[in-house]
VODOGU-307523 format. One line per 8 residues: for each residue x, y, z of C-alpha. Coordinates in nm, 2 decimals. Layout:
# residues N
X/Y/Z  ...
END
This chain:
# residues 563
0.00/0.00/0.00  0.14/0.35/-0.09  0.03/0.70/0.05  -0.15/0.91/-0.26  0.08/1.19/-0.31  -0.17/1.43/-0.25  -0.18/1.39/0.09  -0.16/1.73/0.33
-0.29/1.93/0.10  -0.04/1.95/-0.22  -0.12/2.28/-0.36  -0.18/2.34/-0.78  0.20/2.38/-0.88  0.33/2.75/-0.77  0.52/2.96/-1.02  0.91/2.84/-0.98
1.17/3.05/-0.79  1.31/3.22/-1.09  1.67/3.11/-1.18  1.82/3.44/-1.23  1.75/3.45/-0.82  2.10/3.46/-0.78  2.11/3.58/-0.43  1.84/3.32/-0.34
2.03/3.17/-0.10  2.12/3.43/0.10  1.79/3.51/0.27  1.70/3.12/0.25  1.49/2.92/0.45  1.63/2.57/0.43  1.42/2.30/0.55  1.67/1.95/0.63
1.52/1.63/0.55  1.66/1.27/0.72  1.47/1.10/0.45  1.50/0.75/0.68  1.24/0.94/0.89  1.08/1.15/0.73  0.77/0.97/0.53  0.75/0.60/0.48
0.50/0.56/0.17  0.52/0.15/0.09  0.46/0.05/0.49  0.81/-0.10/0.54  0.92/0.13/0.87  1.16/0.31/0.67  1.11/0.68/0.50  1.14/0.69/0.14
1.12/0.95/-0.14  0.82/0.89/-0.24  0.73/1.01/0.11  0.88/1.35/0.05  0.70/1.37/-0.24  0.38/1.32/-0.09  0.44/1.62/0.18  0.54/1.84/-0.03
0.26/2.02/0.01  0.30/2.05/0.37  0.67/2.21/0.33  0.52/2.44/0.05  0.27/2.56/0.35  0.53/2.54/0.62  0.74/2.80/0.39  1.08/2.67/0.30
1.24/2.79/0.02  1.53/2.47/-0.02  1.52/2.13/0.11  1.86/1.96/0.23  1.91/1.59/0.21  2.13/1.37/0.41  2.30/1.13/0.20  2.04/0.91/-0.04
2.24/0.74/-0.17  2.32/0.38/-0.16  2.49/0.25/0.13  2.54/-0.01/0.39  2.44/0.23/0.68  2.72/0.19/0.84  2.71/0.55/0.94  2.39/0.67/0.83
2.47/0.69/0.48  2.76/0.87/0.47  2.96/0.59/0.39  2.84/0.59/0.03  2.89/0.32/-0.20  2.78/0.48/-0.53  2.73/0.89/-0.55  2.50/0.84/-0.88
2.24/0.62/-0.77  1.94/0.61/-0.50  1.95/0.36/-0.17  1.74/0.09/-0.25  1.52/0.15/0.09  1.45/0.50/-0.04  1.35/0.48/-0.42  1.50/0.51/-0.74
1.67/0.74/-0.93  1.39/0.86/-1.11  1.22/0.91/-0.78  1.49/1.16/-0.70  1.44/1.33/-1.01  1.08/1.35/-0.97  1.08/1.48/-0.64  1.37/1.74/-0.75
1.12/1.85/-1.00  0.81/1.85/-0.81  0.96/2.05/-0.53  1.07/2.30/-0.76  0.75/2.35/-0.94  0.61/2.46/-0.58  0.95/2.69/-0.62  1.11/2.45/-0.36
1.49/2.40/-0.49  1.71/2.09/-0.36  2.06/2.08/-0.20  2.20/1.72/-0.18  2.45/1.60/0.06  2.84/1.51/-0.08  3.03/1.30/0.14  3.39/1.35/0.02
3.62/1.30/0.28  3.61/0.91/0.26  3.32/0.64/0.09  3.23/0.31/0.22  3.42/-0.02/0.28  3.18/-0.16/0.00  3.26/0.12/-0.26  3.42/-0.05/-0.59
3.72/0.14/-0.55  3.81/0.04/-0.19  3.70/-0.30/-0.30  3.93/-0.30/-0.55  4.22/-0.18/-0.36  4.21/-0.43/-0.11  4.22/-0.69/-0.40  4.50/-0.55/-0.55
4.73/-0.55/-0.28  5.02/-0.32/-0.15  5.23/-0.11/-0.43  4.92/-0.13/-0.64  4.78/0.19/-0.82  4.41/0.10/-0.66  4.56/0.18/-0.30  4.69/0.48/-0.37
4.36/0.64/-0.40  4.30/0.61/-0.04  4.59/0.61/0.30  4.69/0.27/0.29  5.06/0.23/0.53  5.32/-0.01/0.68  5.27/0.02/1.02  5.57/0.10/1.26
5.74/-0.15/1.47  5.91/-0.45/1.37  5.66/-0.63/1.30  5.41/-0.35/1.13  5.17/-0.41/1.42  5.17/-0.04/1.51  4.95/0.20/1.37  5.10/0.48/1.17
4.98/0.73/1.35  4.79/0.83/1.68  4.59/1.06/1.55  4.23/1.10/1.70  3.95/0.95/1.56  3.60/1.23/1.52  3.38/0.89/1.65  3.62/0.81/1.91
3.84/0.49/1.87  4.13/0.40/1.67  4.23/0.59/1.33  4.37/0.27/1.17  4.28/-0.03/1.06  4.48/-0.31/0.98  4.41/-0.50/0.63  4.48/-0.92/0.60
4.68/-1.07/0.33  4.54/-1.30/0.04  4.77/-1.54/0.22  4.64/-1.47/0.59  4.93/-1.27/0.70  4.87/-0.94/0.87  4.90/-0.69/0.58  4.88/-0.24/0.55
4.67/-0.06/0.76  4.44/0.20/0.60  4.28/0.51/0.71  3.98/0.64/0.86  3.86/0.93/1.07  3.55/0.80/1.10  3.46/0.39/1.14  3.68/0.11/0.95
3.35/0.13/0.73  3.45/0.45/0.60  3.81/0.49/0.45  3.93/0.83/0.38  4.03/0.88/0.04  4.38/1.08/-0.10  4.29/1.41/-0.23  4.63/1.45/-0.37
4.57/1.16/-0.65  4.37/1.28/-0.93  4.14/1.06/-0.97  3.94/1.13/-0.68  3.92/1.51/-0.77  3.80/1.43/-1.13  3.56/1.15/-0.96  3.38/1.43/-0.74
3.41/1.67/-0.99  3.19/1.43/-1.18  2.93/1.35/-0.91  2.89/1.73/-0.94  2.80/1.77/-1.23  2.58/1.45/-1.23  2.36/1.63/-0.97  2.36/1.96/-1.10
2.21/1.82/-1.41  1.94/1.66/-1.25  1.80/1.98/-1.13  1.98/2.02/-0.73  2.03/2.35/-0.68  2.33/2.36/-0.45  2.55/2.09/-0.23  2.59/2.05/0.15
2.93/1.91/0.21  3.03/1.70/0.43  3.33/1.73/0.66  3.47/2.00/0.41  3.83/2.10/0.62  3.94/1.71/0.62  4.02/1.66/0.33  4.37/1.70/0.27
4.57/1.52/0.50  4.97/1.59/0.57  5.12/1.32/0.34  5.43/1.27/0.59  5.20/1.16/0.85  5.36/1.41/1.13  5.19/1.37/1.49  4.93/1.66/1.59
5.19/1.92/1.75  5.10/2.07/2.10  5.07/2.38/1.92  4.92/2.38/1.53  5.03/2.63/1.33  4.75/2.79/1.13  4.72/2.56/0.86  4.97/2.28/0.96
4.72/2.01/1.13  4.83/1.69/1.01  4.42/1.61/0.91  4.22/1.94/0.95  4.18/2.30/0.74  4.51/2.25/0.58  4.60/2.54/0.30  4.57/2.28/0.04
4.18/2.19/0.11  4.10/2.54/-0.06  4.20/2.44/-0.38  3.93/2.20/-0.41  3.66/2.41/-0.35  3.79/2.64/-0.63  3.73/2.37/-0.86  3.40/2.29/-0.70
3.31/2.71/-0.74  3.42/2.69/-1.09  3.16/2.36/-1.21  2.90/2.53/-1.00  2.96/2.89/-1.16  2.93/2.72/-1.50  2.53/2.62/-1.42  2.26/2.84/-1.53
2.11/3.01/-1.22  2.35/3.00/-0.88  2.46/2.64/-0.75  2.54/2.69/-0.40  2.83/2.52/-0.26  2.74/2.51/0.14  3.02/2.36/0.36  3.04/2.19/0.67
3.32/2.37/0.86  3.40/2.29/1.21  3.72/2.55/1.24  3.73/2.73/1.53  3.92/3.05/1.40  3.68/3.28/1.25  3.96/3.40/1.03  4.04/3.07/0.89
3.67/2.98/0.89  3.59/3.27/0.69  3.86/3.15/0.40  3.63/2.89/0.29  3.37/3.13/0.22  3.61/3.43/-0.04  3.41/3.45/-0.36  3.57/3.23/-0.53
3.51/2.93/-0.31  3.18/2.85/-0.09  2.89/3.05/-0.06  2.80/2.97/0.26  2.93/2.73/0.56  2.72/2.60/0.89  2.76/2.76/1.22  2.81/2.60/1.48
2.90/2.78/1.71  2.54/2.97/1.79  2.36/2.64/1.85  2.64/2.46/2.07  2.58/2.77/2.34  2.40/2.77/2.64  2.09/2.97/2.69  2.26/3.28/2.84
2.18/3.63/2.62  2.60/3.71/2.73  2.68/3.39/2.55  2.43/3.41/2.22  2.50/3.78/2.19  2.90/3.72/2.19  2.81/3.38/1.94  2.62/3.62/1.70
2.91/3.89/1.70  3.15/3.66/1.63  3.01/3.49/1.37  2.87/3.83/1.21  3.23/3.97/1.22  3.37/3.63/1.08  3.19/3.66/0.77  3.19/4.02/0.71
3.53/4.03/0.55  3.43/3.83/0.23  3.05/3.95/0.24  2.94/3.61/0.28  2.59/3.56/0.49  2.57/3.37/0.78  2.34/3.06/0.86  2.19/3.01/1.15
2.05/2.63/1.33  1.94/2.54/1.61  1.99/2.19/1.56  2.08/1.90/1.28  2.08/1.49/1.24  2.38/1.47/1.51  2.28/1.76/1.75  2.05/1.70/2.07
1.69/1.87/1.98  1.66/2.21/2.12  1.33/2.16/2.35  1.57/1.88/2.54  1.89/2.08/2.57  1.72/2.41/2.67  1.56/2.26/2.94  1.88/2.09/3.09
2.09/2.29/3.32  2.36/2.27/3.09  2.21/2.39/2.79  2.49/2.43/2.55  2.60/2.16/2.35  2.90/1.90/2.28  2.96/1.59/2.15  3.20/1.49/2.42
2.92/1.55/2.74  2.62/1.36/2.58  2.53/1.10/2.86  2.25/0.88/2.91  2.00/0.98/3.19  2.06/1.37/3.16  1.72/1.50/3.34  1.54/1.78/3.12
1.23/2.01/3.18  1.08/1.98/2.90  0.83/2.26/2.92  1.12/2.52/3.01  1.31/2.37/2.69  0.99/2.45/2.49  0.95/2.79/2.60  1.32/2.82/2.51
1.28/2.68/2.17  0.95/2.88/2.07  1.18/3.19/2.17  1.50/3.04/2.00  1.34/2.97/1.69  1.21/3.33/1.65  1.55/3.51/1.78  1.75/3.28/1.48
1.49/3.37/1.25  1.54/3.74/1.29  1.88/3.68/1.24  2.06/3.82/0.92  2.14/3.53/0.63  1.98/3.22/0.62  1.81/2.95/0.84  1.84/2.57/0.89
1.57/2.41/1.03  1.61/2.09/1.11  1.28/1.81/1.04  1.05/1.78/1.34  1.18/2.15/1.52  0.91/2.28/1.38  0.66/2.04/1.55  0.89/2.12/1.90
1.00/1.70/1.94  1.21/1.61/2.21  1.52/1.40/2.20  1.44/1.06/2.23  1.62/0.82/2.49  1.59/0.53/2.34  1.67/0.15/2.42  2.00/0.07/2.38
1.95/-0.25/2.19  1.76/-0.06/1.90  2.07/0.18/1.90  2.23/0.22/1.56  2.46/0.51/1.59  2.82/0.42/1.57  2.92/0.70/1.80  2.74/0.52/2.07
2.90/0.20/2.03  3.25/0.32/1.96  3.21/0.50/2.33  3.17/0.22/2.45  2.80/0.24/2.54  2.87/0.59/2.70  2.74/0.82/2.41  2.39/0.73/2.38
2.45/0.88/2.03  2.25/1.08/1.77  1.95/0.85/1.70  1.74/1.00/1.95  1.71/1.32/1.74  1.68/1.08/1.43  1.32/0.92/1.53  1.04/0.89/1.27
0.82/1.25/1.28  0.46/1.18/1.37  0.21/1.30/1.12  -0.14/1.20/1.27  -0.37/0.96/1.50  -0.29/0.85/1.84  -0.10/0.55/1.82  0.25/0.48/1.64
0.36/0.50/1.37  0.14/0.83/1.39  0.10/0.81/0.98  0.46/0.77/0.94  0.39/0.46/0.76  0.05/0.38/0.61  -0.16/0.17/0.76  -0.19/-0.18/0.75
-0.46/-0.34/0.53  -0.68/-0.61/0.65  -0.56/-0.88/0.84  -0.21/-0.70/0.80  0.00/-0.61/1.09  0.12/-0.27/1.13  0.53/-0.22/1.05  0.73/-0.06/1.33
0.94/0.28/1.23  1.30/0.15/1.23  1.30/0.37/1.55  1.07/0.32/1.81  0.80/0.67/1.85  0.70/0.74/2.20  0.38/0.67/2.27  0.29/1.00/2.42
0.39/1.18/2.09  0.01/1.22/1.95  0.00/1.58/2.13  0.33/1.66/1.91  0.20/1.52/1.50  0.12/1.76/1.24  -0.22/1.67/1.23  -0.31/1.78/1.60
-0.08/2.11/1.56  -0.30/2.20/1.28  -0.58/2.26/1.48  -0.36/2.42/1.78  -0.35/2.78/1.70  -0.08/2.76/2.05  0.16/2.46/1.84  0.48/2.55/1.76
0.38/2.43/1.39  0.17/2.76/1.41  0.42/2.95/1.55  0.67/2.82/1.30  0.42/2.87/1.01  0.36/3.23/1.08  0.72/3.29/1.14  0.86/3.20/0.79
0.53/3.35/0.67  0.66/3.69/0.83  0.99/3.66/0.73  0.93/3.63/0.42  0.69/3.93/0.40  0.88/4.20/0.58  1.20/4.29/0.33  1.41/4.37/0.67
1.46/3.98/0.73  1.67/3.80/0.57  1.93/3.90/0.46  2.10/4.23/0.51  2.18/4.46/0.83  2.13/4.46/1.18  2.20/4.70/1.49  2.18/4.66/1.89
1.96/4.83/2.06  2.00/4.91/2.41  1.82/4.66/2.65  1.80/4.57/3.03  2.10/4.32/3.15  1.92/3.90/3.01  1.76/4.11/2.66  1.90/4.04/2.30
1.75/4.34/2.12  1.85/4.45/1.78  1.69/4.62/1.46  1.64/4.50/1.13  1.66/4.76/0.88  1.44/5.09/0.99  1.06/4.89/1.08  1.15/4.57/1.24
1.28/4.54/1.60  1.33/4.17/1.75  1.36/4.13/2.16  1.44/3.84/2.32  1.46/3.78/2.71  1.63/3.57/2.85  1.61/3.72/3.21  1.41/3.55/3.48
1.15/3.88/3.50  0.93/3.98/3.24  1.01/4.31/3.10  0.89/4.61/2.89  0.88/4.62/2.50  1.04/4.93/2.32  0.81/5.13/2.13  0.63/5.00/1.84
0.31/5.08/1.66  0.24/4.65/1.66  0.33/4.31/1.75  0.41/4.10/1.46  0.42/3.80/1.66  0.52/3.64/2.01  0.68/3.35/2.12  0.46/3.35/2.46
0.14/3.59/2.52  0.23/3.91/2.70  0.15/3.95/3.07  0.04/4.34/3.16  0.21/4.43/2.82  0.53/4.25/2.96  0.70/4.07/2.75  0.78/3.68/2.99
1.11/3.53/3.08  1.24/3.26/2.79  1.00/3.45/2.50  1.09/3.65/2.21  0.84/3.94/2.08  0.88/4.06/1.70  0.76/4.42/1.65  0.66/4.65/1.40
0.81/5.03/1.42  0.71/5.30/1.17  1.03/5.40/0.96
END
C-alpha cells in the first residue's frame, strides 16, 4: 500500500523560484530532510522518497524555500549513509533514481529548490574502489587512491599514527593478506566502514568533480558538504603538534583543502542560475573559517558555534558577534540552526541545566524540563529567524520533538558504540516524525490493510507523541507548527529579514534586542523577569502571550516600528 501523493494538502503547482534569483540563498529558508524518517510511503518502517513527495505540500505551507538531504544514496548504513557506495544512484530502501528526479522536479514546481549532501572525505568499505584496492594489494595503483601504510614496529603491528579518531576509537585499521598474514593498515577518521580517500591523487578530484556535475544536471540547486576541512591530509604523516600552526594540522583546514573548492566554485559557476556550494566547517578560528567562504570558493558554511551555546543572552550575543564579524570580511551571509541529524533537539537541551551543546558530554540519563526547553525553543526559533542570512531548520523542530532516549538495543549510531555504550549517540534526534492519530507510527507509515499487521518505524516513536503530530498542531492555533508557520510566513513578508543589516539596541541586562533595517525590531529575554517592550506601533508575533504588556522570561516578541 502506498500513500496518494496528495496527501496534506499539495497545492496546484506554484510559479518556480526564478533562476536568475542569484542571491536566493542568501535570505533562505532551508528545511533539512533525514529521508529514513521523514515519510514512509510502501509500509516497510523506513522513509522513502516517495514520502517526501507526498508532503510536499506541507513544506510548500510550512514555507521553505530549499530542502537539504542527508546522503540518499546507496549505502550499507554503516554511518547513516555517509559511507556511500555509489554517489550516482538512490539507496534501495529509499527509491530510485527517477524518484529523486521526480521529487527534484516536483519540489521545484512549488518553487522549492534541492541541496544534496556530498560526502567527500572518505566512501564506504563496499565502494568498488576500496574493493578494488584491497584486491590489488600493497604497491598497487588501486591503493593509492586512499591512505593505505606499513605500520611502525618490527613487526608493522603499530598503527601509523595516533591521530584522534571524530567517532572516538582507533584511526587505523589493519588489512589481512590473500595469504592470511597481517598486511597495511588504511585510514579512517570516522569507522573502519569508512576509508578516507587521498585528495592528492587525481582521480578522486575528477571522480567528485563528476558526481557534481551528475547532480547539478538533475536539477539540485546547490550541495551540502560533508566534513569540508578534512580533506587533505599531511602526506608525511607528522603527529598533531601541541601547538598547530594555522594551517599545519596533520588532518584538518590545511591550506591545500582550498583548492578543491575552487574547482567545485568553478563547475558550480558554469550552471545556469546560482549552485550553492554550502560547507560543513568545524574550524574554530573565525579568520580561517571565513577563508572557505572568499568568492571564489563556498557561498555559505554552517555555524556552529550559535547552537552549541548555552541559553545565556552574554553567550548568544558574543556567538552572534562573532560569527557576524567572521563573515563580514568576504561578504558572505551567515546561517543560523538550532539543531541537525547529530545535535540534541533544542526543547531537550534548553531545558537541561547545561544547555549548551557538545559531543564529548552527551550522557544517558541527563534530566530535562521539557516545558522550560519549549519555551526556550519557541523563543529560540524566533530570535534565529530574525537573524541576518539564512536558516536551517532541522525536520521535526518545527513540531517542537524532544530527544528521544531510546533503548539501547535498538541503537544504531556508531558513535554510541565506539564509546563504548557511554554516548547514547544521535539516533534519538533521528526518530520517525509523527504526522497524525494516536497511536504509532502516527501516519509515518501507512496503515496496515486487513488482516495486515502494522510495521514498526526503524526507531521506536514514544507513545505519548500524538499531542506533538502535524495533524493535532494543525488545529492548535498555541503549536509551535503555528508559531513556526507564521514565522517563515513573516519573514518572508517584511523585506528587513533576511538578509541584510542589523543594529543593537540598548536593553536591560538578560535582553537580546536588535533592529532589522528601519521597521522591524526583535527582543528576546532571557532574564528570569518579564520586562517592557520598546516602542512600536504593533506586535508582529510572540513566542509566549504578553503579561500586563510584559514581554515573559524565555519568550521572544517581533515588533513593527514606523520608519
Amino acid at each position: 500500500m502506498t500513500t496518494p501523493l496528495t496527501e496534506y494538502g499539495t497545492a496546484a503547482a506554484a510559479p518556480a523560484q526564478p533562476e536568475d534569483d542569484a542571491l536566493w540563498w542568501r535570505s533562505a529558508v532551508i528545511y533539512q530532510v533525514y529521508v529514513r524518517s521523514f515519510a514512509d510511503s510502501d509500509g516497510d518502517g523506513t522513509g522513502d522518497l516517495r514520502g517526501v513527495r507526498s508532503r510536499l505540500g506541507y513544506l510548500k505551507e510550512l514555507g521553505v524555500d530549499a530542502l537539504w538531504f542527508n546522503p540518499w544514496y546507496p549505502s550499507p548504513l554503516a554511518d547513516g549513509g555517509y559511507d556511500v557506495s555509489d554517489y550516482r544512484d538512490i539507496h534501495p530502501a529509499f527509491g530510485t533514481l527517477a524518484d529523486a528526479e521526480a521529487l527534484i522536479a516536483e519540489a521545484l514546481a512549488l518553487g522549492i529548490r534541492t541541496i544534496i549532501d556530498i560526502v567527500p572525505n572518505h566512501i564506504s568499505s563496499a565502494h568498488p574502489w576500496f574493493q578494488a584496492a584491497l584486491e590489488a594489494g600493497p604497491g598497487s595503483p588501486e591503493r593509492e587512491r586512499f591512505w593505505f601504510h606499513p605500520g611502525k614496529g618490527e613487526h608493522g603491528d603499530e598503527m601509523p599514527t595516533n591521530w584522534v579518531s571524530n567517532f572516538q576509537g582507533d584511526t587505523w585499521t589493519r588489512t589481512t593478506n590473500p595469504d592470511g598474514t597481517p598486511g597495511e593498515w588504511y585510514l579512517h577518521l570516522f569507522t573502519p566502514e569508512q576509508p578516507d580517500l587521498n585528495w592528492n591523487h587525481p582521480d578522486v578530484r575528477a571522480e567528485h568533480e563528476d558526481v557534481l556535475r551528475f547532480w547539478f544536471d538533475r536539477g539540485v540547486a546547490g550541495v551540502r558538504i560533508d566534513s569540508a576541512g578534512l580533506l587533505i591530509k599531511d602526506p608525511e604523516l607528522s603527529e598533531v603538534p601541541e601547538q598547530v600552526a594555522p594551517g599545519q594540522h596533520p588532518t584538518e583546514d590545511r591550506d591545500e583543502v582550498h583548492d578543491v573548492y575552487r574547482a567545485w566554485r568553478r563547475i558550480a559557476d558554469s550552471y545556469e542560475g546560482t549552485r550553492v556550494l554550502v560547507g560543513e566547517v568545524w574550524v574554530p578560528d573565525a579568520a580561517r573559517f571565513a577563508a572557505y567562504l572568499r568568492p571564489d570558493e563556498m557561498h555559505t558554511a554552517f555555524n556552529f558555534d550559535f547552537m552549541s551555546r548555552p541559553w545565556r543572552a552574554e553567550e548568544l550575543r558574543a556567538s552572534i558577534d562573532l560569527m557576524l564579524a567572521a563573515h563580514a570580511p568576504v561578504g558572505a551571509p551567515s546561517t543560523w540552526v538550532l539543531s541537525n541529524h547529530d545535535v540534541t533537539r533544542p526543547v531537550t537541551r534548553y531545558g537541561r541545566e547545561d544547555s549548551s551543546f557538545a559531543f564529548a558530554k552527551k550522557r544517558f540519563d541527563t534530566p530535562s524540563d521539557l516545558e522550560l526547553g519549549r519555551r526556550r525553543a519557541r523563543a529560540a526559533a524566533l530570535l534565529t529567524a530574525a537573524l541576518p542570512g539564512s536558516l536551517y531548520l532541522y525536520q521535526g523542530d518545527e513540531l517542537g520533538l524532544p530527544e528521544v532516549e531510546l533503548p539501547r538495543e535498538v541503537l544504531e549510531d556508531p558513535m554510541h558504540f565506539r564509546s563504548g555504550g557511554v554516548d547514547p549517540g544521535r539516533d534519538g534526534c533521528r526518530v520517525p516524525l509523527p504526522w497524525r492519530g494516536t497511536a504509532a507510527p502516527f501516519g509515518f507509515s501507512p496503515p496496515a490493510g486487513a488482516g495486515e499487521a502494522s510495521v514498526s518505524p526503524w526507531l521506536p516513536q514514544p507513545a505519548d507523541w500524538s499531542a506533538l503530530t502535524v495533524q493535532a498542531q494543525e488545529a492548535d492555533p498555541g503549536s509551535m507548527l503555528w508559531l513556526y508557520r507564521l514565522a517563515l510566513r513573516i519573514r518572508k513578508r517584511e523585506h528587513s529579514l533576511g538578509d541584510g543589516a542589523m543594529a543593537w539596541l540598548p536593553s536591560e541586562p538578560g535582553v537580546l534586542a536588535f533592529s532589522r533595517g528601519d521597521d522591524v525590531v526583535n527582543v528576546t529575554n532571557l532574564s528570569a523577569a518579564p520586562v517592557a517592550l520598546p516602542e512600536h506601533d504593533r506586535i508582529l508575533l510572540s513566542s509566549a502571550p504578553l503579561v500586563g504588556g510584559l514581554l515573559p522570561p524565555d519568550s521572544t516578541a517581533w515588533l513593527h516600528r514606523a520608519a
